[in-house]
PyMOL Python script that loads the backbone (N, CA, C, O; Angstrom):
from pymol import cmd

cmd.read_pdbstr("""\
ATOM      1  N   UNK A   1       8.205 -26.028  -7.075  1.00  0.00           N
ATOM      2  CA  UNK A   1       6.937 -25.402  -7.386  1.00  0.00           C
ATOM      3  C   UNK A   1       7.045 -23.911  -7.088  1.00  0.00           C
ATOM      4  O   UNK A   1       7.454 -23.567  -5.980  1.00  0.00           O
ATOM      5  N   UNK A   2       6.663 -22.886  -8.118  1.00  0.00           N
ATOM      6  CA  UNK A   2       6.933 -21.947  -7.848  1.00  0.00           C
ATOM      7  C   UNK A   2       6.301 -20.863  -9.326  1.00  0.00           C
ATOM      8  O   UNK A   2       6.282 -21.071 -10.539  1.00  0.00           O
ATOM      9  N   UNK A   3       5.868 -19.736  -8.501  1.00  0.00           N
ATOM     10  CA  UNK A   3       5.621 -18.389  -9.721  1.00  0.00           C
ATOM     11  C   UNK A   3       6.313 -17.633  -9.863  1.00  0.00           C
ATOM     12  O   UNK A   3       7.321 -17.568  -9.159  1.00  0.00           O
ATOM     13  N   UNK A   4       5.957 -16.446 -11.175  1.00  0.00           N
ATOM     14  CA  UNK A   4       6.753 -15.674 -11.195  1.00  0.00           C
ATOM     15  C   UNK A   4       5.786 -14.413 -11.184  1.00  0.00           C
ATOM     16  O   UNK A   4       4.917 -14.114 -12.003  1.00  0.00           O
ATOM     17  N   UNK A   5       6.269 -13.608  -9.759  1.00  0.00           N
ATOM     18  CA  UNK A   5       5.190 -12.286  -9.927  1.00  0.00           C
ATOM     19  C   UNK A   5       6.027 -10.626 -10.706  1.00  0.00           C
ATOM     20  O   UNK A   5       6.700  -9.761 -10.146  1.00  0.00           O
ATOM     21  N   UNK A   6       5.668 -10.737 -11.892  1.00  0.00           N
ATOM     22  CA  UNK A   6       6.548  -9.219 -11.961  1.00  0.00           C
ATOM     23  C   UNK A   6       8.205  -9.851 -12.071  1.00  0.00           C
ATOM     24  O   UNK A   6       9.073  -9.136 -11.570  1.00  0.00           O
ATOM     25  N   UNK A   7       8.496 -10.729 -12.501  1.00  0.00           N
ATOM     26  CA  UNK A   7       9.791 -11.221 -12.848  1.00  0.00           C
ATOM     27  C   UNK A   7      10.571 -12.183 -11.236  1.00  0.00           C
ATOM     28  O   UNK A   7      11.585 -12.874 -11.138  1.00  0.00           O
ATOM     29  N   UNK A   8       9.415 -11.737 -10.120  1.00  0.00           N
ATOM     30  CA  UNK A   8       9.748 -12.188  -8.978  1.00  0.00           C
ATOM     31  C   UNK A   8       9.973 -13.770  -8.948  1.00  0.00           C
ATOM     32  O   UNK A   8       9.505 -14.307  -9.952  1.00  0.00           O
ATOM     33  N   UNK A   9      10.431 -14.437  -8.260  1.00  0.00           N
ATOM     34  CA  UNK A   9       9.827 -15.969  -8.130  1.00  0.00           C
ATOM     35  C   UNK A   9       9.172 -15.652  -6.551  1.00  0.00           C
ATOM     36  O   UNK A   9       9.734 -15.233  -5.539  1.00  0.00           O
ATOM     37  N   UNK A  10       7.592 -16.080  -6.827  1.00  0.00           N
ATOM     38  CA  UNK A  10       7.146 -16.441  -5.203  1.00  0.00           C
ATOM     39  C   UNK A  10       6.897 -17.681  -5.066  1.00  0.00           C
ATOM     40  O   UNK A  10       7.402 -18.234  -6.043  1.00  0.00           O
ATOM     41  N   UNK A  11       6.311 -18.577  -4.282  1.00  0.00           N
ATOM     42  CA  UNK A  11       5.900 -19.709  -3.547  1.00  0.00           C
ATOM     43  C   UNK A  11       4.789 -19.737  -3.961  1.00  0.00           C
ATOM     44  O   UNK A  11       3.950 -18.948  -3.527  1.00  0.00           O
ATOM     45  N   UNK A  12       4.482 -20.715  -4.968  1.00  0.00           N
ATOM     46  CA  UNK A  12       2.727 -21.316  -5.940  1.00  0.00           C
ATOM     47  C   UNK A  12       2.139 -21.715  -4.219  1.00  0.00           C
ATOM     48  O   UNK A  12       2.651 -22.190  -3.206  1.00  0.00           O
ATOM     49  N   UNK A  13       0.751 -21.192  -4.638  1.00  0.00           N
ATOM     50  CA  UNK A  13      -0.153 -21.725  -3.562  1.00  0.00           C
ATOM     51  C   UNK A  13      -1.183 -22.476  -4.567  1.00  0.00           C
ATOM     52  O   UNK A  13      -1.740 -22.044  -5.577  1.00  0.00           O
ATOM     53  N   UNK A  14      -1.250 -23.854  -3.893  1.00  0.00           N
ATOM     54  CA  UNK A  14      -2.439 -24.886  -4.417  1.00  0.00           C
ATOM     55  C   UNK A  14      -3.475 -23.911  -4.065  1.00  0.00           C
ATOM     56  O   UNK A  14      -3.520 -23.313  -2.990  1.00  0.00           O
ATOM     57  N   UNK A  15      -4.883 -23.699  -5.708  1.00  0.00           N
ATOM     58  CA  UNK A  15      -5.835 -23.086  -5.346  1.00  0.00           C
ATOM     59  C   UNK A  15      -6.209 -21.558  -5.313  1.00  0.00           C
ATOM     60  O   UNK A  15      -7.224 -20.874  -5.179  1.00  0.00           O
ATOM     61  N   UNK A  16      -4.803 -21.372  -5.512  1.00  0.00           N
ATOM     62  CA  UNK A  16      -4.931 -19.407  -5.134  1.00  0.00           C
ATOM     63  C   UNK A  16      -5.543 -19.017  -5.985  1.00  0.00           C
ATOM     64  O   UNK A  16      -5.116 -19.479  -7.043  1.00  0.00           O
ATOM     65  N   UNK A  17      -6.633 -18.167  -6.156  1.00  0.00           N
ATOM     66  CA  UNK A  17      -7.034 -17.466  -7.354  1.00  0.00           C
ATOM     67  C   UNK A  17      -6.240 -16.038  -7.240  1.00  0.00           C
ATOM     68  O   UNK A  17      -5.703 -15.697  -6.186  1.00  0.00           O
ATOM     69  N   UNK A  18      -6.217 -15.223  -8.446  1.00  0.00           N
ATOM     70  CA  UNK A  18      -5.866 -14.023  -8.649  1.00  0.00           C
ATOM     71  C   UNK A  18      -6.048 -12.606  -7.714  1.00  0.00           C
ATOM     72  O   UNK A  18      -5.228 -11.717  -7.484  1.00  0.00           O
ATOM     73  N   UNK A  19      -7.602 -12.780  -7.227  1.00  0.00           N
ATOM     74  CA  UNK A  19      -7.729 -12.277  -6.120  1.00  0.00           C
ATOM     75  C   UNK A  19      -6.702 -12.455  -5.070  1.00  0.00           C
ATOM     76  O   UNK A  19      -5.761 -11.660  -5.076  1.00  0.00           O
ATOM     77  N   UNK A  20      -6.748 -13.453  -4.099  1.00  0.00           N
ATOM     78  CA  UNK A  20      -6.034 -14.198  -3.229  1.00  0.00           C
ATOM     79  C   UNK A  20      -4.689 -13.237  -3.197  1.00  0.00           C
ATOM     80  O   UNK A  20      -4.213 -12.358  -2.478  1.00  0.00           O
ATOM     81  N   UNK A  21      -4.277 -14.148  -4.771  1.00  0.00           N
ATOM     82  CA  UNK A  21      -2.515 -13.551  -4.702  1.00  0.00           C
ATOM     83  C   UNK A  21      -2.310 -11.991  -4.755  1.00  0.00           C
ATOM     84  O   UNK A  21      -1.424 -11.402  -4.137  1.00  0.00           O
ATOM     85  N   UNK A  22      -3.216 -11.417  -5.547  1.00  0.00           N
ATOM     86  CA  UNK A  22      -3.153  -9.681  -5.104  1.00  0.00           C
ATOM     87  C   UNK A  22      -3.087  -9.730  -3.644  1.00  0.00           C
ATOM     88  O   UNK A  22      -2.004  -9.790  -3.060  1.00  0.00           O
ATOM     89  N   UNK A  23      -4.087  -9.708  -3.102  1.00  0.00           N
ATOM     90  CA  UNK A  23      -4.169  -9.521  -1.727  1.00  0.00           C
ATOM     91  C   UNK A  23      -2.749 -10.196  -0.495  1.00  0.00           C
ATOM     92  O   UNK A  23      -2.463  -9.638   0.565  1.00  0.00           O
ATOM     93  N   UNK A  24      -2.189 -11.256  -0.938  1.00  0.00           N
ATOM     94  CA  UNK A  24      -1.085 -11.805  -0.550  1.00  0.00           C
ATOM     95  C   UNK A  24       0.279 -11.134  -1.008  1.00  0.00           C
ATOM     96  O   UNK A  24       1.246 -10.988  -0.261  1.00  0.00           O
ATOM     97  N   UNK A  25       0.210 -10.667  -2.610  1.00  0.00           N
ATOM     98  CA  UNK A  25       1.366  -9.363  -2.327  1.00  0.00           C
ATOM     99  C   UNK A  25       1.188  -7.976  -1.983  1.00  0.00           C
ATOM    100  O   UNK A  25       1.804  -6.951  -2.277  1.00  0.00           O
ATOM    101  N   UNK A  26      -0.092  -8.291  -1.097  1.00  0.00           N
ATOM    102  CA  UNK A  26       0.135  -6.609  -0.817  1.00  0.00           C
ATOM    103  C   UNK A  26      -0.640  -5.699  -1.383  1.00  0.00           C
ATOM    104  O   UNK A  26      -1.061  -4.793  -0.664  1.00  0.00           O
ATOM    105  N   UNK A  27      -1.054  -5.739  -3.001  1.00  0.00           N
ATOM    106  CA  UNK A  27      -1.197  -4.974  -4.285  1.00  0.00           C
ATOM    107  C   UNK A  27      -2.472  -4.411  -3.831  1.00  0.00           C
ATOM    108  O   UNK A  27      -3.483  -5.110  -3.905  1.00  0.00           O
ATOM    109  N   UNK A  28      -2.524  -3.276  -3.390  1.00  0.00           N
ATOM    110  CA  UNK A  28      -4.009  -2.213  -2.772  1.00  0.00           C
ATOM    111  C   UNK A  28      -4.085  -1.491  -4.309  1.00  0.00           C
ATOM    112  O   UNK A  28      -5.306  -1.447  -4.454  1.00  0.00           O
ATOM    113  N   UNK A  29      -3.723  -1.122  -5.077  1.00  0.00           N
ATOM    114  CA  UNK A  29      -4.156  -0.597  -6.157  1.00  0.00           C
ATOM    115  C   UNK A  29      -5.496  -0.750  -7.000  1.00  0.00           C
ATOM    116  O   UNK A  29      -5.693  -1.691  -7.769  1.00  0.00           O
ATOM    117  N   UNK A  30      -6.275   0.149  -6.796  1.00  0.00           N
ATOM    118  CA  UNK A  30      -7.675   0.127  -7.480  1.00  0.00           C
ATOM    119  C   UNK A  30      -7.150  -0.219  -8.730  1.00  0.00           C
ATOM    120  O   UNK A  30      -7.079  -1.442  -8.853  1.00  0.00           O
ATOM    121  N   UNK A  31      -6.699   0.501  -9.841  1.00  0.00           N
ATOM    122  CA  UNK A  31      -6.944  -0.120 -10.970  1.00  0.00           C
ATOM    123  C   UNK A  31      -5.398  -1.554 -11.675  1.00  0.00           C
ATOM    124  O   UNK A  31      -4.281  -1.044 -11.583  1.00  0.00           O
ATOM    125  N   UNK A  32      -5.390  -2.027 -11.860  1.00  0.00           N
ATOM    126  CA  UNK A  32      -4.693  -3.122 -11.898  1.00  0.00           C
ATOM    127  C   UNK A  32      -5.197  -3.837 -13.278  1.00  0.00           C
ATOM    128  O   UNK A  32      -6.397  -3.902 -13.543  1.00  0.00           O
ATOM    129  N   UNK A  33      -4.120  -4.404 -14.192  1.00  0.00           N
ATOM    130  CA  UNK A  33      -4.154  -5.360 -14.819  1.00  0.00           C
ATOM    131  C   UNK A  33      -3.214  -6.572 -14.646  1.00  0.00           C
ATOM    132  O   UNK A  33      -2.045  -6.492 -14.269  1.00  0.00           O
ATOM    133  N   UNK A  34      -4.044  -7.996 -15.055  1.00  0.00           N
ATOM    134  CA  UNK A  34      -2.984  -8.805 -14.226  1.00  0.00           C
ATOM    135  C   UNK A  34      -3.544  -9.683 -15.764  1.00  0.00           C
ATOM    136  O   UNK A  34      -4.573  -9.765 -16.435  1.00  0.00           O
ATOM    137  N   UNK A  35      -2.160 -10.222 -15.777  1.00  0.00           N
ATOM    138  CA  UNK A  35      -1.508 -11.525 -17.426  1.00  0.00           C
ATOM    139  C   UNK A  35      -1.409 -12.406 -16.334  1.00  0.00           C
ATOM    140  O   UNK A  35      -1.222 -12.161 -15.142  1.00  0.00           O
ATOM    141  N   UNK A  36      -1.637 -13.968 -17.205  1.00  0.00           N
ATOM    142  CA  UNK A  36      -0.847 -15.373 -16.622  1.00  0.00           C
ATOM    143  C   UNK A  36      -0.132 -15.393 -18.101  1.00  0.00           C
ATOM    144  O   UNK A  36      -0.482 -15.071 -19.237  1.00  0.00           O
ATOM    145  N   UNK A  37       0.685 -15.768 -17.684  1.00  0.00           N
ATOM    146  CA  UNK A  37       1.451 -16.210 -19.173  1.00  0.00           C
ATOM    147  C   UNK A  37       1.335 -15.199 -20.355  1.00  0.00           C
ATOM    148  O   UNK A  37       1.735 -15.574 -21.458  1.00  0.00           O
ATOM    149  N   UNK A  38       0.866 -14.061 -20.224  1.00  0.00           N
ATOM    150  CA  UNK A  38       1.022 -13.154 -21.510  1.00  0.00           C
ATOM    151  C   UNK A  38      -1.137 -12.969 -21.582  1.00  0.00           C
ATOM    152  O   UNK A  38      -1.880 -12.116 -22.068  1.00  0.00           O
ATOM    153  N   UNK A  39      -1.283 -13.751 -21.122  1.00  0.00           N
ATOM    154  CA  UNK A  39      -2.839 -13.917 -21.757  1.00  0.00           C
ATOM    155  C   UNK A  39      -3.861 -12.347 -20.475  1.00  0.00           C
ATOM    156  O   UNK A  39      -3.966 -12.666 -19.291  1.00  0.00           O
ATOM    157  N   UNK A  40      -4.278 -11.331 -20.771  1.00  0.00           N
ATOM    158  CA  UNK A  40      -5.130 -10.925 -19.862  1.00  0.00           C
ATOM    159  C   UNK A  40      -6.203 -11.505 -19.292  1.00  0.00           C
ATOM    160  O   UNK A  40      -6.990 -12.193 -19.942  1.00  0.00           O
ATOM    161  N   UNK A  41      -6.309 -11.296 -18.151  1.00  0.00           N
ATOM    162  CA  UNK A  41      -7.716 -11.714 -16.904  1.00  0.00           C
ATOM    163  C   UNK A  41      -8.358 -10.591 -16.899  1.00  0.00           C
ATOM    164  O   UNK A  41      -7.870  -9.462 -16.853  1.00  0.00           O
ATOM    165  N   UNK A  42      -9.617 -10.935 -16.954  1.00  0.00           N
ATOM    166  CA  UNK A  42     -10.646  -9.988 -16.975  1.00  0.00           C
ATOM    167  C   UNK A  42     -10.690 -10.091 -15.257  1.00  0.00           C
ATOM    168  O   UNK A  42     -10.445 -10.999 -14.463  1.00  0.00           O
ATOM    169  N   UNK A  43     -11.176  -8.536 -15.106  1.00  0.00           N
ATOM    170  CA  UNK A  43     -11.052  -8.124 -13.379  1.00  0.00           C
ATOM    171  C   UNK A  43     -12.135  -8.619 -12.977  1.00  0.00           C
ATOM    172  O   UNK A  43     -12.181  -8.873 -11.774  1.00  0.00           O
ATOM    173  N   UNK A  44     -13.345  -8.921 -13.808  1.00  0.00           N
ATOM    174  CA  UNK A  44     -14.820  -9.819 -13.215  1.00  0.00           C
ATOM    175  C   UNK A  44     -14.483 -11.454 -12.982  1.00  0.00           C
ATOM    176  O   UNK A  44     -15.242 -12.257 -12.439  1.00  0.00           O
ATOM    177  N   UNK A  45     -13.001 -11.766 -13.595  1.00  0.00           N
ATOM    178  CA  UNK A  45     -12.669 -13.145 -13.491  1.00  0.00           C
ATOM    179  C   UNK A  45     -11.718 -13.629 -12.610  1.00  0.00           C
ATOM    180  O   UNK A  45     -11.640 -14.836 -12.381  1.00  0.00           O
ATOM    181  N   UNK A  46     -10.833 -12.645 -11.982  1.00  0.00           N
ATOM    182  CA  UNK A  46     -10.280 -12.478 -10.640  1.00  0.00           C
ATOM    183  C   UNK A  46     -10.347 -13.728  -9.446  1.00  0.00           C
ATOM    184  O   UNK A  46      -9.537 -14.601  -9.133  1.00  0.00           O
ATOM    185  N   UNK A  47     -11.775 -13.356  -8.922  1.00  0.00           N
ATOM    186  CA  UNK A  47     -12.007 -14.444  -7.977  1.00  0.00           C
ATOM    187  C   UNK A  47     -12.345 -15.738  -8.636  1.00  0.00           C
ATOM    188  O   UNK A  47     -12.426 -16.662  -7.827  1.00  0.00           O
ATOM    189  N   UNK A  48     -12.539 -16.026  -9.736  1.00  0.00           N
ATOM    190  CA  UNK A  48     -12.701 -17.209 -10.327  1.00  0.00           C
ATOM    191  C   UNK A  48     -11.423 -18.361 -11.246  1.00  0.00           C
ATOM    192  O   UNK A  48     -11.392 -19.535 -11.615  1.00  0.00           O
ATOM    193  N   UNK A  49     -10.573 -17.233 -11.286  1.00  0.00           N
ATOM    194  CA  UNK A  49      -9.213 -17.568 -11.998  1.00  0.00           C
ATOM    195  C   UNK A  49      -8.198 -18.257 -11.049  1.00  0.00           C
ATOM    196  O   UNK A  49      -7.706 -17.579 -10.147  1.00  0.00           O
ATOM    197  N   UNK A  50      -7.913 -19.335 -11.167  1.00  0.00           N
ATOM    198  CA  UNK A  50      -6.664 -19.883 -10.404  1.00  0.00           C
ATOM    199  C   UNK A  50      -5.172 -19.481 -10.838  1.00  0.00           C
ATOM    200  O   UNK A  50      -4.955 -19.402 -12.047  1.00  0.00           O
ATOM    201  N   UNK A  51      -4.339 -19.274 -10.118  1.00  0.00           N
ATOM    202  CA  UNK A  51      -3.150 -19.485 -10.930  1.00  0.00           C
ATOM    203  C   UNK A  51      -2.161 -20.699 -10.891  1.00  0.00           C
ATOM    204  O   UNK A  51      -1.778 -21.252  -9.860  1.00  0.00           O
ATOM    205  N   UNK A  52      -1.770 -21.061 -12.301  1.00  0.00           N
ATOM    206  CA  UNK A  52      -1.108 -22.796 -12.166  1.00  0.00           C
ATOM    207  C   UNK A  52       0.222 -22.294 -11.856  1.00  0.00           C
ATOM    208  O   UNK A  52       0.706 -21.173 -12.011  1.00  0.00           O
ATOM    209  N   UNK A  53       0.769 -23.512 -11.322  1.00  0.00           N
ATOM    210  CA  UNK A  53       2.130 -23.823 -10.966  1.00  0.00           C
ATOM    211  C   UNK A  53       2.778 -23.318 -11.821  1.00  0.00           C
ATOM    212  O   UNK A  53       2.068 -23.515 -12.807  1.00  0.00           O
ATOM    213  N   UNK A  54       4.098 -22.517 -12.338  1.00  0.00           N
ATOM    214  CA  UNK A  54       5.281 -22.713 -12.977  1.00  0.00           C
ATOM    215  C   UNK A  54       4.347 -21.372 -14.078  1.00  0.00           C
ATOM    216  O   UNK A  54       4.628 -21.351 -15.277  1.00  0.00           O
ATOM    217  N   UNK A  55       3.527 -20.584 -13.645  1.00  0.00           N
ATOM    218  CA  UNK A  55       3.260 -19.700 -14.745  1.00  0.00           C
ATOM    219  C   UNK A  55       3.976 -18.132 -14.034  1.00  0.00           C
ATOM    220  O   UNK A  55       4.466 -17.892 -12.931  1.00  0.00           O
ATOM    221  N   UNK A  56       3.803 -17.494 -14.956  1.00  0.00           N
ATOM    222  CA  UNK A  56       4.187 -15.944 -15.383  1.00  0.00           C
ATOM    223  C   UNK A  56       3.555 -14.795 -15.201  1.00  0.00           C
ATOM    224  O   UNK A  56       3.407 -13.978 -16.110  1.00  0.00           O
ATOM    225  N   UNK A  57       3.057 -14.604 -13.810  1.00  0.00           N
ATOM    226  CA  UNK A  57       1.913 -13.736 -13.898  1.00  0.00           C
ATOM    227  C   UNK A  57       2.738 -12.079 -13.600  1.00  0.00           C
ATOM    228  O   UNK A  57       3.558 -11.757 -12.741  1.00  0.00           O
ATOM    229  N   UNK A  58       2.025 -11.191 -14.840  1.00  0.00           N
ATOM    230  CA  UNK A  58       2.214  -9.734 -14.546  1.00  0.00           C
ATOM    231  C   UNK A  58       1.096  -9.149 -13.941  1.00  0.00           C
ATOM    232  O   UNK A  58      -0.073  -9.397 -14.237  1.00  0.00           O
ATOM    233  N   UNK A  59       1.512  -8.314 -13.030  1.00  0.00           N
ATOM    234  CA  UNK A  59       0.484  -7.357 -12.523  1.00  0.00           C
ATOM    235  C   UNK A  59       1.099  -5.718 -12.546  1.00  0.00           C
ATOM    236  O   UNK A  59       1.980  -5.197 -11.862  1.00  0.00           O
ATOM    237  N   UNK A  60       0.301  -5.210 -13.551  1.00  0.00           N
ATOM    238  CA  UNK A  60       0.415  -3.871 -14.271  1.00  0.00           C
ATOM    239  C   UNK A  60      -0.501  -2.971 -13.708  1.00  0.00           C
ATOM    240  O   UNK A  60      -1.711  -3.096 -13.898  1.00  0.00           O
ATOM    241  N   UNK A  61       0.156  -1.753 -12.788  1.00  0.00           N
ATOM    242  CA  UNK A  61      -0.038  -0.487 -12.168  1.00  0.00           C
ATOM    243  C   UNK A  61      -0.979   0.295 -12.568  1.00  0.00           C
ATOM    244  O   UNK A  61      -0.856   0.906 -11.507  1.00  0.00           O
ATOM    245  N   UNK A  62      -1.954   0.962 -13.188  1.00  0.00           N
ATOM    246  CA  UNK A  62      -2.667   1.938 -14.107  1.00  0.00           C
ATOM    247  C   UNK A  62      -2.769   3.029 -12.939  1.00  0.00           C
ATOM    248  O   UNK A  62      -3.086   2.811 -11.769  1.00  0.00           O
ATOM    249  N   UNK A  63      -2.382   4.413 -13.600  1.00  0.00           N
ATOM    250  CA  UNK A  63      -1.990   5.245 -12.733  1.00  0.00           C
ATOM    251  C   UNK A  63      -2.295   6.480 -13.455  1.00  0.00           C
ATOM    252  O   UNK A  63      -1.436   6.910 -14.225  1.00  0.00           O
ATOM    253  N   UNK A  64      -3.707   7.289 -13.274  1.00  0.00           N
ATOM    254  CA  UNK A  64      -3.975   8.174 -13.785  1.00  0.00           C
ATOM    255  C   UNK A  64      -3.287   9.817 -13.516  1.00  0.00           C
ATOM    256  O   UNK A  64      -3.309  10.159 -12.334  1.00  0.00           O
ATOM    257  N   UNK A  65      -2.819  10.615 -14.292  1.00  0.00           N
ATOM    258  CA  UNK A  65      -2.371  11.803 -13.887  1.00  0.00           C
ATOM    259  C   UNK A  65      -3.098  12.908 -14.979  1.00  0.00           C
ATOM    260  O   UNK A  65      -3.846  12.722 -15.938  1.00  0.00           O
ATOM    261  N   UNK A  66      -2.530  14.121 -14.385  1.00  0.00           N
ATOM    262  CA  UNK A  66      -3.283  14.856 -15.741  1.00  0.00           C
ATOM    263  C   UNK A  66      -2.284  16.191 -15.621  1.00  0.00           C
ATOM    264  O   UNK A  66      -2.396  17.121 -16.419  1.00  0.00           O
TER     265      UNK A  66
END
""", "prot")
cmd.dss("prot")
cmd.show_as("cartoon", "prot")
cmd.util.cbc("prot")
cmd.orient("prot")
């Protein structure tokens, strides 16, 4: 049993929502986009989104400069 964060493999937690696992790698970045499998999560769906076993989740940086 196991994910993939960012090409990583971590340790699936029964239950974790998206929130959760940000906060479990660390990821302090205000703006953030996060995929399961290719598909986007809306950031209002975060705490409501689980992530399943054996999926693909990206979490993408947004990083304003000028």
């Amino acid at each position: 049993m196991g994910i993939k964060v960012n090409t990583k493999p971590v340790d699936w937690v029964e239950g974790e929502t998206v929130t959760q696992l940000l906060s479990r790698m660390t990821y302090t970045f205000p703006l953030v986009v996060v995929k399961i499998d290719g598909e986007v999560i809306p950031k209002s769906e975060y705490p409501n989104t689980y992530i399943p076993d054996d999926s693909e989740v990206e979490v993408i940086h947004l990083i304003s400069g000028g």
